[in-house]
C-alpha positions in Angstrom: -119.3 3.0 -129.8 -116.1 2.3 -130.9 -114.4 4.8 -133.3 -111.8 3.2 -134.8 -111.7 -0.1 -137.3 -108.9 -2.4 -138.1 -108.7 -5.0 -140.7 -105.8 -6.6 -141.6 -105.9 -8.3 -145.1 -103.2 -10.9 -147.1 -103.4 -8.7 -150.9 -101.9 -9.2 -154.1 -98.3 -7.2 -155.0 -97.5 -6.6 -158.3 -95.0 -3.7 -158.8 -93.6 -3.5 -162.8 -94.8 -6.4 -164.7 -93.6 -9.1 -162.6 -95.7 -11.8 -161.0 -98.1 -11.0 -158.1 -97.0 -11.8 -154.6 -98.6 -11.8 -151.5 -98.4 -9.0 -148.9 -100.2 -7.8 -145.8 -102.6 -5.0 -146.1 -103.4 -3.2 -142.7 -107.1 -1.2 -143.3 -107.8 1.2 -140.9 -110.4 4.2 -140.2 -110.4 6.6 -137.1 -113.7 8.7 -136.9 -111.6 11.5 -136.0 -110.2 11.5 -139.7 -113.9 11.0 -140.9 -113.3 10.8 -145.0 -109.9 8.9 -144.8 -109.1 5.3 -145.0 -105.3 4.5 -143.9 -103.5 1.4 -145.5 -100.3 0.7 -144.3 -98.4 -2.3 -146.5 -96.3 -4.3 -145.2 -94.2 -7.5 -145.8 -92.2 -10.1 -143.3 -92.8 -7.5 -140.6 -91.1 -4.3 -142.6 -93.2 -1.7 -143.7 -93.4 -1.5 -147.2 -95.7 2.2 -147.9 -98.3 3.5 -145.9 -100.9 5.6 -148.0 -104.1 7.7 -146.9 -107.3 7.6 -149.5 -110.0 9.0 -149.1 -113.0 6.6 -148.0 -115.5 7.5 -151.0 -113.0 6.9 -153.5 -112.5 3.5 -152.2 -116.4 2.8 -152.0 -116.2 4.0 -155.7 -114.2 1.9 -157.0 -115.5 -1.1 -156.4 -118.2 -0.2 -159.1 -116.3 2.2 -160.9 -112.5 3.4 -162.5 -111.8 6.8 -160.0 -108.6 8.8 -159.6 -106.4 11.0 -162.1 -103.8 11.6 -159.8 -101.1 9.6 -157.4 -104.5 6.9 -156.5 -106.4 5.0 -158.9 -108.9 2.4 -158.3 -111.6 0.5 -160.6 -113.1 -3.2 -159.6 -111.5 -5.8 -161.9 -113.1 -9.5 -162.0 -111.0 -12.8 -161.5 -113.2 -15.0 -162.9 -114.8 -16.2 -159.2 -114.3 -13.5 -157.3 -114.2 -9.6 -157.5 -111.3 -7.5 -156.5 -110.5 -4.1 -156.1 -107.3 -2.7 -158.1 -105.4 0.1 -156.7 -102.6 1.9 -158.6 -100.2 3.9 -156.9 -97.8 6.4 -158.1 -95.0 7.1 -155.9 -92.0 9.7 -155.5 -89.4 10.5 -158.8 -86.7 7.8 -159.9 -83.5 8.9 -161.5 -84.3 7.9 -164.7 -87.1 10.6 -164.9 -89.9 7.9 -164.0 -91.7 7.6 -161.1 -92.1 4.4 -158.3 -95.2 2.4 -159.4 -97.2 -0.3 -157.9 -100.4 -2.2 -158.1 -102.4 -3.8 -155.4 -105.2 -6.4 -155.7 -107.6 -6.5 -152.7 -110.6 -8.9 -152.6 -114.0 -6.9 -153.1 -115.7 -8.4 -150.8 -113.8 -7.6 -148.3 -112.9 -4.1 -148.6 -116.8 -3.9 -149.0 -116.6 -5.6 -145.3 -114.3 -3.3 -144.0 -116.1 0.1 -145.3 -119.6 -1.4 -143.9 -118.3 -1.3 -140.2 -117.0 2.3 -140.9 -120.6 3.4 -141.8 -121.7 1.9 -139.0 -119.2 4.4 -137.5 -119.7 7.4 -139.4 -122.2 7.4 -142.3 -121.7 8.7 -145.2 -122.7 12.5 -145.9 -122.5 12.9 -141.6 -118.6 13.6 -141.2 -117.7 16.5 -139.8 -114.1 18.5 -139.6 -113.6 20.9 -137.3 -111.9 23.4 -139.5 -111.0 25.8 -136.3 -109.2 22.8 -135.3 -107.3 22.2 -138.1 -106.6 26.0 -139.2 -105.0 25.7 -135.5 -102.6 22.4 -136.5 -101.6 24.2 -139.9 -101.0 27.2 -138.0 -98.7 25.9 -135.4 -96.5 24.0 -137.8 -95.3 27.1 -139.6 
């Protein structure tokens, strides 16, 4: 079985208060990082963040407001459709504020996306080798 999934989605920008615009939003899940989900934005072929979250959360809020820190998510309705809002916090600006942004993915298919990881890896059977990671912390100083 294959232990990696891809799904690249068009999602809705909106960084400030301006309008929304449309960028590409590049899902992806390797069993080997069992509880993470990587999304990697990016917009007329230039990379615009690349973020890790952690694949309950994501699962979470599509039903439900989750995060305190950098990530938050909570579902949000459109009137026809469902969507799933994620608010990042990014690194310090000078003026004392920090980089912020907003992305709008469609519901239904995150929910796609995070079904074909399960059928990877379900829920409550991921494991971490923790000798193995001890190891990779060790070796980087």
């Amino acid at each position: 079985m294959n232990s990696l999934v891809h799904k690249t989605l068009v999602v809705q920008l909106q960084a400030g208060d301006a309008d929304r615009f449309p960028v590409l939003a590049h899902l992806g899940y390797d069993s080997a990082d069992p509880f993470a989900v990587t999304v990697v934005f990016s917009n007329d072929g230039r990379v615009l963040a690349r973020w890790s979250l952690d694949r309950e959360m994501v699962g979470d809020g599509l039903t439900r407001p989750v995060g305190v820190g950098d990530v938050r998510l909570r579902p949000e309705s459109r009137g026809l459709w469902d969507e799933l809002r994620i608010e990042l916090l990014g690194d310090s600006r000078p003026d004392g504020g920090r980089h912020h942004a907003v992305v709008f993915l469609w519901a239904a298919a995150v929910e796609a996306f995070l079904r074909e990881t399960h059928a990877v890896v379900r829920p409550g059977e991921e494991e971490v080798c923790v000798d193995d990671f001890l190891a990779e912390v060790m070796a980087e100083g």
